[in-house]
Structures are given as C-alpha cells and as structure tokens.
SEMAR-360842 format. One record per residue (C-alpha): residue number from 1; x, y, z. Coordinates in steps of 0.02 Angstrom, whole numbers, plus 50000, padded with zeros to 5 digits. Example, Ala and Ser with C-alpha at 12.3 -4.5 7.8 and 13.67 -1.06 7.14 Angstrom:
2
+------+-------+-------+-------+
! tise !    xx !    yy !    zz !
+------+-------+-------+-------+
!    1 ! 50615 ! 49775 ! 50390 !
!    2 ! 50684 ! 49947 ! 50357 !
+------+-------+-------+-------+
//
This chain:
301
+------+-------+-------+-------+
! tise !    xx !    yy !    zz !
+------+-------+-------+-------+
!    1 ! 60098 ! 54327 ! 56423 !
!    2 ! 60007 ! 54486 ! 56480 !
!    3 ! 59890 ! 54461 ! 56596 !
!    4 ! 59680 ! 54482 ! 56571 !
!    5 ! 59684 ! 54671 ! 56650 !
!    6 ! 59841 ! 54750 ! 56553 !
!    7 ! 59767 ! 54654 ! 56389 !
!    8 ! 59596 ! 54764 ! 56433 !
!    9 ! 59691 ! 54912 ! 56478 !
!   10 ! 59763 ! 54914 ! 56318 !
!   11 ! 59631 ! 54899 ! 56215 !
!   12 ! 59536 ! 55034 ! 56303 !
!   13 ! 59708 ! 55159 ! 56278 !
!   14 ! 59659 ! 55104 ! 56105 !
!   15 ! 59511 ! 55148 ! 56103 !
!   16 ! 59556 ! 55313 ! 56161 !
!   17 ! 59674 ! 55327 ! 56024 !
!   18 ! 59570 ! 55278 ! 55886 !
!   19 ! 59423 ! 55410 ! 55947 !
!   20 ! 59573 ! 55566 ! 55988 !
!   21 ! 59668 ! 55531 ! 55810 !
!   22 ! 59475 ! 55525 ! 55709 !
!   23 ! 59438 ! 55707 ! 55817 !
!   24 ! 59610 ! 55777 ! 55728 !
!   25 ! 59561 ! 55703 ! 55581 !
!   26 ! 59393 ! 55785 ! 55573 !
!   27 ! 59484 ! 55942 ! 55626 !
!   28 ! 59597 ! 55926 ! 55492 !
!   29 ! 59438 ! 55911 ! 55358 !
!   30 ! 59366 ! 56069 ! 55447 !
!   31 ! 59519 ! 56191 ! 55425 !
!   32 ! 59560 ! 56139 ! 55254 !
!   33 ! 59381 ! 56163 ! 55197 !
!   34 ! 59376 ! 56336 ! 55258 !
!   35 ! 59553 ! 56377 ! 55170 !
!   36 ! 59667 ! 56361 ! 55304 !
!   37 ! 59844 ! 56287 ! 55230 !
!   38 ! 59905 ! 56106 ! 55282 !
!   39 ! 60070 ! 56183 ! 55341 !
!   40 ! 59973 ! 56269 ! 55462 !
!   41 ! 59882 ! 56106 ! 55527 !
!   42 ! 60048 ! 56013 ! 55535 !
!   43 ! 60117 ! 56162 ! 55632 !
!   44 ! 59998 ! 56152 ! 55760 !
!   45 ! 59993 ! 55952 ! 55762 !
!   46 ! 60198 ! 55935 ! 55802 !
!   47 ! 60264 ! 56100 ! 55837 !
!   48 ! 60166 ! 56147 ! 55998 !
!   49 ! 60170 ! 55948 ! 56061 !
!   50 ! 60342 ! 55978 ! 56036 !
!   51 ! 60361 ! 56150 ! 56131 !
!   52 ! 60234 ! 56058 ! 56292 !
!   53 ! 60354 ! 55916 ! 56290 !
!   54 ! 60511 ! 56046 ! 56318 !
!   55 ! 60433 ! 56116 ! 56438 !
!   56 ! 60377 ! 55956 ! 56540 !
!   57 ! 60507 ! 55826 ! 56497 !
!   58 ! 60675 ! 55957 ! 56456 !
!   59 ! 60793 ! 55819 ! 56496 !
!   60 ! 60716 ! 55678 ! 56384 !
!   61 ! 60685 ! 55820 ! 56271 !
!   62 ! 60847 ! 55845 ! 56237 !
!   63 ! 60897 ! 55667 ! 56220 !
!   64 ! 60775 ! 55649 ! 56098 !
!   65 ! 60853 ! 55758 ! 55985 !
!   66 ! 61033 ! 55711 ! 56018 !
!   67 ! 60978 ! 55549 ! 55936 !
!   68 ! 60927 ! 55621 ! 55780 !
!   69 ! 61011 ! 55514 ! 55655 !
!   70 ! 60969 ! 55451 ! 55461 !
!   71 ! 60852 ! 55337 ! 55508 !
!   72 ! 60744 ! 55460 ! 55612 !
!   73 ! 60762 ! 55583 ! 55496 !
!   74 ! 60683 ! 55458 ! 55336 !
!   75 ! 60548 ! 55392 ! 55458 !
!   76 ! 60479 ! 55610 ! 55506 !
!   77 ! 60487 ! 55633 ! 55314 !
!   78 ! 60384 ! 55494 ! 55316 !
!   79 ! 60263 ! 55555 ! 55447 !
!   80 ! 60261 ! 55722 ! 55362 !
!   81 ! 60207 ! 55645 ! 55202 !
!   82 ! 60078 ! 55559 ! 55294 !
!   83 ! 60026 ! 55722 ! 55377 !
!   84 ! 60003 ! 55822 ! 55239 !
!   85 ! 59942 ! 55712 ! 55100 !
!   86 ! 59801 ! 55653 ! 55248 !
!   87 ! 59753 ! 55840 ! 55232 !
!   88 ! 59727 ! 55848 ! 55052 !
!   89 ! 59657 ! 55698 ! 55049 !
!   90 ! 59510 ! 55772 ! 55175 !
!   91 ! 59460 ! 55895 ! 55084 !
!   92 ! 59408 ! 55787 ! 54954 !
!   93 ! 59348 ! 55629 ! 55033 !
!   94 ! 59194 ! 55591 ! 55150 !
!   95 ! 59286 ! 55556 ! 55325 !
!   96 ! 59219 ! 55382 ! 55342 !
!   97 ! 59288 ! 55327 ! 55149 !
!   98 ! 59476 ! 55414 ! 55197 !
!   99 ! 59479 ! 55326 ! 55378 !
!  100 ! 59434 ! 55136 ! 55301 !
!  101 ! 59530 ! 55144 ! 55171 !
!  102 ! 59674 ! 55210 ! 55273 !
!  103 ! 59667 ! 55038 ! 55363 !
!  104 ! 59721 ! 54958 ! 55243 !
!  105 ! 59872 ! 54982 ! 55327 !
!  106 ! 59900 ! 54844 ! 55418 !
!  107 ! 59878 ! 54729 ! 55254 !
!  108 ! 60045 ! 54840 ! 55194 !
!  109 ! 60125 ! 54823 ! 55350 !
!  110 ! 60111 ! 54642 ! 55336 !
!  111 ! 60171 ! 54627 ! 55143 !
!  112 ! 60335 ! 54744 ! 55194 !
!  113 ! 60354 ! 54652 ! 55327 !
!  114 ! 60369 ! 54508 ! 55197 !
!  115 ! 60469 ! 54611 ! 55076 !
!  116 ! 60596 ! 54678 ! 55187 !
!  117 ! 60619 ! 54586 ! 55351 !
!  118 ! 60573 ! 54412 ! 55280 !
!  119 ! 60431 ! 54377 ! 55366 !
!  120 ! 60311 ! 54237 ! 55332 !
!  121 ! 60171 ! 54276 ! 55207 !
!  122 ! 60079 ! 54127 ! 55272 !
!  123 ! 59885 ! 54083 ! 55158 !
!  124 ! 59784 ! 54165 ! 55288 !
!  125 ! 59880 ! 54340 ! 55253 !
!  126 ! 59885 ! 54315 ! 55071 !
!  127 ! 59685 ! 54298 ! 55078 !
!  128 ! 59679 ! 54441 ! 55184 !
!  129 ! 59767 ! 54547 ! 55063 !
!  130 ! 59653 ! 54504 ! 54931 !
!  131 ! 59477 ! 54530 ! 55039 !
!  132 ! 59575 ! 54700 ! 55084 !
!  133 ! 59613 ! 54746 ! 54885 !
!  134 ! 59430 ! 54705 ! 54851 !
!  135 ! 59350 ! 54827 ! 54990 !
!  136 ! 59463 ! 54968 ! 54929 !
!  137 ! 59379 ! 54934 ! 54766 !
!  138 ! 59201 ! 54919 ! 54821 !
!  139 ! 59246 ! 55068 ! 54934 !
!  140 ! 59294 ! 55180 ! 54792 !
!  141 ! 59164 ! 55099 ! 54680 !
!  142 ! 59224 ! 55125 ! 54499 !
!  143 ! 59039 ! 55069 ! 54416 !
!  144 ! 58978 ! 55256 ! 54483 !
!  145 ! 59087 ! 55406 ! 54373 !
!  146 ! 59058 ! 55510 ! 54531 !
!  147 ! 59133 ! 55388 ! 54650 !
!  148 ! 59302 ! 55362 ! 54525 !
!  149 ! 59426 ! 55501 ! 54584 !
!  150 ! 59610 ! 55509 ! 54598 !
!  151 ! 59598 ! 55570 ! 54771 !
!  152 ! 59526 ! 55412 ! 54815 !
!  153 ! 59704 ! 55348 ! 54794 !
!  154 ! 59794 ! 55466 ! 54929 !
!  155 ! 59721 ! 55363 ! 55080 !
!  156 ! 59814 ! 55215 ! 55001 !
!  157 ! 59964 ! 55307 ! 54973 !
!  158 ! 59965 ! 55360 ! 55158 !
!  159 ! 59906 ! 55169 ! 55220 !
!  160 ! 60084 ! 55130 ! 55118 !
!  161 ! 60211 ! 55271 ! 55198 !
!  162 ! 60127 ! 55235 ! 55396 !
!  163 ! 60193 ! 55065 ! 55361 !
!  164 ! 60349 ! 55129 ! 55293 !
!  165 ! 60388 ! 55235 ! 55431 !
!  166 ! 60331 ! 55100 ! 55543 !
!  167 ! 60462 ! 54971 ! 55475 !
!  168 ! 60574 ! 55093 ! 55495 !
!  169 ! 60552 ! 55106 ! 55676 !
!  170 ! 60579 ! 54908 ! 55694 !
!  171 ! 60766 ! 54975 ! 55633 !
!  172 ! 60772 ! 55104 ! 55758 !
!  173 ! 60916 ! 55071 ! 55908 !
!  174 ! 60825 ! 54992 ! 56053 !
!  175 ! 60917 ! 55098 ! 56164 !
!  176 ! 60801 ! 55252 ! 56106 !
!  177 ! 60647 ! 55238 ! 56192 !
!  178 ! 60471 ! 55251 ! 56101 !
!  179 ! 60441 ! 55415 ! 56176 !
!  180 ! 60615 ! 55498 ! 56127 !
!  181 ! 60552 ! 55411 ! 55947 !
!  182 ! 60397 ! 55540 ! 55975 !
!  183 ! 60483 ! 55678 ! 56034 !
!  184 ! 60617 ! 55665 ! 55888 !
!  185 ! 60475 ! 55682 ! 55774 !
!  186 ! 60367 ! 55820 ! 55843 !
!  187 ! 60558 ! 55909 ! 55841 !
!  188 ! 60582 ! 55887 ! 55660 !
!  189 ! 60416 ! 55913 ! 55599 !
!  190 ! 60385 ! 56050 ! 55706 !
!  191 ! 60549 ! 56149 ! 55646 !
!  192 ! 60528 ! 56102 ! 55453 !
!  193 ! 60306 ! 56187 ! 55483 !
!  194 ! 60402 ! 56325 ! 55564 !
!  195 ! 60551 ! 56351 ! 55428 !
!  196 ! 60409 ! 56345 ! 55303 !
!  197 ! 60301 ! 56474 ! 55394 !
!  198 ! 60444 ! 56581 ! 55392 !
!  199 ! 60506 ! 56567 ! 55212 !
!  200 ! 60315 ! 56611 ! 55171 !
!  201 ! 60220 ! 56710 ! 55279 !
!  202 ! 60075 ! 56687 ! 55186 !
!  203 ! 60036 ! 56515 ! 55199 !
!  204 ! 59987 ! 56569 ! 55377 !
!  205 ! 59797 ! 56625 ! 55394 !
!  206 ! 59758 ! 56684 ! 55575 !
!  207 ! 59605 ! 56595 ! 55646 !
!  208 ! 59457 ! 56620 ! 55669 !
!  209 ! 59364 ! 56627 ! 55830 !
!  210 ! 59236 ! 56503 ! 55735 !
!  211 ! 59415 ! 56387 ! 55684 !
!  212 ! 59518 ! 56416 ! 55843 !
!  213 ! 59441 ! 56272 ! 55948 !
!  214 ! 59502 ! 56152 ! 55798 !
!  215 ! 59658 ! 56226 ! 55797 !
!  216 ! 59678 ! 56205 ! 55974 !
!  217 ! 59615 ! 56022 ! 55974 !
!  218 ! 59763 ! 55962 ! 55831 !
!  219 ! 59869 ! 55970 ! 55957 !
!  220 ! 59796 ! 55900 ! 56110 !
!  221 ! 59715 ! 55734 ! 56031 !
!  222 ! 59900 ! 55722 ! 55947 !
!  223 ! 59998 ! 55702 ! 56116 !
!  224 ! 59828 ! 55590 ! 56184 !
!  225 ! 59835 ! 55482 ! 56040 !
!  226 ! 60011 ! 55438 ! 56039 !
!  227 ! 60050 ! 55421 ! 56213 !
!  228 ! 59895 ! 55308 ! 56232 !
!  229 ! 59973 ! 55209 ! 56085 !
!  230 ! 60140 ! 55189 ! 56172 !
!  231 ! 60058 ! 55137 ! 56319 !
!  232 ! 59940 ! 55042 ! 56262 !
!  233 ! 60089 ! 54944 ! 56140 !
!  234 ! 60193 ! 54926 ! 56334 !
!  235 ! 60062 ! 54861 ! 56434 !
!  236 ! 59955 ! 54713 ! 56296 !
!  237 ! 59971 ! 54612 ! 56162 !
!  238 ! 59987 ! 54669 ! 56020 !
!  239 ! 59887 ! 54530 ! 55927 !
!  240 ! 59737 ! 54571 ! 56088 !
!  241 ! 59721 ! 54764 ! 56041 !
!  242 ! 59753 ! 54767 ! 55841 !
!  243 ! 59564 ! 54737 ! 55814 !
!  244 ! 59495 ! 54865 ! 55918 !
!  245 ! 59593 ! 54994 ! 55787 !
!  246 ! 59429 ! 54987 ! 55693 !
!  247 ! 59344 ! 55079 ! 55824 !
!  248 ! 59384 ! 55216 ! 55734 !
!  249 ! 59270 ! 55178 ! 55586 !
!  250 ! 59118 ! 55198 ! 55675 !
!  251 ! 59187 ! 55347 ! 55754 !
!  252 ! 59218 ! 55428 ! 55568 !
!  253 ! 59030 ! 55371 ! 55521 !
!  254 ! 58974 ! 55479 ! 55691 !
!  255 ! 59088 ! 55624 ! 55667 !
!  256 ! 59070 ! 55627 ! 55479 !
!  257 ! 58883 ! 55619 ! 55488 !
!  258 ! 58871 ! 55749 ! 55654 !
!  259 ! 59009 ! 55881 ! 55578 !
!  260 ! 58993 ! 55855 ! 55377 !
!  261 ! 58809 ! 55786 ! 55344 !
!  262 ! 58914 ! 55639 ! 55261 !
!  263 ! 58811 ! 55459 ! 55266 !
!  264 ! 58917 ! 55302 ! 55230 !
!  265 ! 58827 ! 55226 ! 55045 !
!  266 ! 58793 ! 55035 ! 55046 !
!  267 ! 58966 ! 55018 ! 54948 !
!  268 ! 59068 ! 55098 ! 55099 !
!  269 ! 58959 ! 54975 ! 55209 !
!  270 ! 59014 ! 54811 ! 55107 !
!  271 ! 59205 ! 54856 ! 55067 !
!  272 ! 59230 ! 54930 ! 55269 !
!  273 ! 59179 ! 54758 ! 55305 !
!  274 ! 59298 ! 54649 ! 55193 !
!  275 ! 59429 ! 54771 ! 55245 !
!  276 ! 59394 ! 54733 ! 55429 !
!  277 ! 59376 ! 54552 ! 55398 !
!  278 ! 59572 ! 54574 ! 55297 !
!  279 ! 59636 ! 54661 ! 55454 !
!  280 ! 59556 ! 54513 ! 55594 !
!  281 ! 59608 ! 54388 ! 55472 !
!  282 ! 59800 ! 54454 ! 55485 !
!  283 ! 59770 ! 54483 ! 55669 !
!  284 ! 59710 ! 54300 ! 55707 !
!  285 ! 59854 ! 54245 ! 55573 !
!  286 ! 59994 ! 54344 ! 55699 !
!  287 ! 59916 ! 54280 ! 55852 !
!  288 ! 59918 ! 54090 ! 55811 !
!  289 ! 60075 ! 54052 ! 55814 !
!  290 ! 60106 ! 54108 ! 55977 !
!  291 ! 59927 ! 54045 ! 56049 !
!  292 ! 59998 ! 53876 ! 55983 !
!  293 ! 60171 ! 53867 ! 56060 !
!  294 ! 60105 ! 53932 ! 56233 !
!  295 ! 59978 ! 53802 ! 56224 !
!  296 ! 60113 ! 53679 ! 56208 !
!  297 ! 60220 ! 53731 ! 56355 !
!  298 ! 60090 ! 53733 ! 56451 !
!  299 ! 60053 ! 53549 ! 56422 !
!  300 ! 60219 ! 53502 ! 56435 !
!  301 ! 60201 ! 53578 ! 56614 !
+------+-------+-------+-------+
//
C-alpha cells in the first residue's frame, strides 16, 4: 500500500491538475468567444509542449516517437476529438455546466471497462450510473426550452472518447513509459494543428495583445496538468485521489463566475451533486475490494 504522505502528495498533484486543466479550459472559452479557431488552441495546447519537451528531454523525445504505433495513433485521434469538440462545446456552454457534466467520465470509464475488459459491474456501480444519468439530466434541465440544447450533448460525447482513449492506454505496451505516452501525443497532435495551419492559412488569427496571455497559458497549464497527473497516478492510490478530481467544479463555478459573469442555477447545484455522489460511489466501489483483502492479510498476520 502507499503510504499516508505519497497518498497526500497525490492528491495535492491533483489538485494542481484539476485547477491548471479548468485555467486552459477557461482559456479555451475566452479565445473561441473572441473568434479565434480551435485549430489554433490545439496548436498551442500540443505543438509548443511538444517543441519544450524536444528541447529538454531530446533523447526520450525521440523514443517517444519511435513508438508510434496503431494503438497510439487511435488513442491522439481520440485526444484530438476531445480537444476540439471541448472547444466548441465552450463557446456554447456556461464553464461550470461543460466541466460537471464532463465528469461523467468516470461513470463511462467504468461501463467500458465492463464492456471491453470484463470487469465487474458490481450494484454499487450500476446505481452510480443511474444517480450519474439523472444529474446530466437535471444539469441540462429539459422542463426550461432555454436550457434544452444540442450542445449540451458534446460534454457527454467528450466524457465518452477520454474514456476511450483511456482504455486504450490500459492496451498500451508497458514497456512505453507514461511520459513517452505524453510525448507521443503532443507529437501527433502538434504535427496534424500544424499540417492544418499550413493547408489553410487562414484558420490562423494573430493575437491579440488583450488574447496573448491565454494563448500563452494553453500551453503551460497543459504540460502542469499532465505531468502532475502522471505523478500524482506513480506516487498514490488511485482509489485515495479519484475524489479530489471534483476540485475542479468549484474551480469552474470561481473562474466561470470571475471571467464570464456565469452563476451556477439551482439545477446545476442538484445534478453536480448526484454526479459527484455517482463518481464517490464508483470510487468507494473500486476501493473495497482491496480495503477488504488487505484487511484480511493483515489479520492473518
């Protein structure tokens, strides 16, 4: 087991995550409401992380993208998907709405867990996913015409392809690290933003001095978010740091609120709450087992 201190270092790495990934997120809602093109954002999110990481790490660099392989390649599609459709999605949704429904998740993590690797879908999870179903719907609150919009849907559809690309990685050889995972991806997704900023020049808008510091903070709360992740993922539980993911809730309600004038409505209240409850519940549900059996051998001691 991981001991007290690593279990607390990781969920403060998480912490640190969660507040660094909401930051690009509210950067992201920023540049796309004053026109600038998702390419561009997704540029500036893996291409320069990519070009920082050459020039710091050249060896593991390079091994990174030696490993490129089918499986990589299917998971950075994924992320790109994921990158852009987040975007869109921004420019349509109040930050706190797109960030709780986007937890959702870890309830489809779970059920393709179930689908594809044959995990357990024990009572516990299949309550969970139900409690998580009826936040979404509270959430997007279908009784008021001006809450019912398709757009409302994207967060979902990104909640699905971060667990697809995340099952994916369970596939990856163990032999590539974590970090040559990142790397691999900040290589492809940087090259395909760059290809498409060639093709057409006009997607690219220079920035403003007003939009530069958003520009310039894509990229720098990327590489802090994921290498806190990784470490944070090396050093705890996972079952001690999943809950503190919802950290970044609160942190949408304070950004949203301090950047956009957005306040959360008693419906995002209620179905944030059933959709944290959904995630603890699968937490508690994957802890358990494993609380159990150490319990045991320690008796048996």
């Amino acid at each position: 087991m991981k001991s007290k201190n690593k279990n607390t270092l990781g969920a403060i790495l998480i912490i640190f995550a969660t507040l660094s990934l909401t930051l690009k997120d509210s950067a992201d809602k920023y540049l796309v409401q004053h026109d600038y093109h998702p390419i561009q954002m997704v540029f500036f999110r893996f291409a320069i992380p990519f070009l920082f990481m050459l020039i710091l790490m050249p060896k593991q660099t390079k091994t990174a993208i030696l490993a490129t392989n089918s499986k990589l390649l299917l998971r950075s599609f994924l992320f790109l998907m994921c990158a852009v459709t987040s975007v869109i999605a921004l420019n349509y949704i109040p930050l706190e709405i797109y960030i709780i429904i986007v937890q959702m998740g870890s309830i489809a993590y779970m059920l393709g867990g179930a689908i594809f690797f044959n995990e357990k879908l024990t009572a516990i999870k299949i309550i969970a996913t139900i409690l998580g179903f009826i936040g979404v719907v509270i959430v997007i609150n279908p009784t008021d015409i001006n809450g019912l919009h398709w757009m409302y849907l994207l967060p979902l559809l990104i909640a699905v392809t971060n667990s697809g690309y995340n099952l994916i990685t369970k596939t990856i050889d163990s032999k590539i690290s974590l970090v040559s995972i990142l790397i691999n991806s900040f290589f492809i997704l940087g090259l395909v933003s760059t290809l498409a900023l060639i093709i057409d020049p006009d997607i690219w808008k220079t920035p403003s001095l007003a939009a530069l510091p958003y520009f310039l903070t894509i990229p720098i709360v990327t590489i802090i978010s994921q290498l806190c992740l990784i470490k944070a993922m090396n050093v705890a539980e996972a079952s001690h740091v999943a809950p503190f993911f919802y950290f970044q809730i609160l942190f949408s309600c304070i950004f949203g609120y301090w950047l956009f004038n957005e306040i959360p409505t008693v419906y995002t209240i209620i179905g944030g709450i059933f959709i944290v409850i959904a995630g603890l519940l699968i937490t508690y549900s994957s802890y358990r087992p494993f609380s159990s059996k150490h319990k045991a051998s320690f008796t048996k001691k």
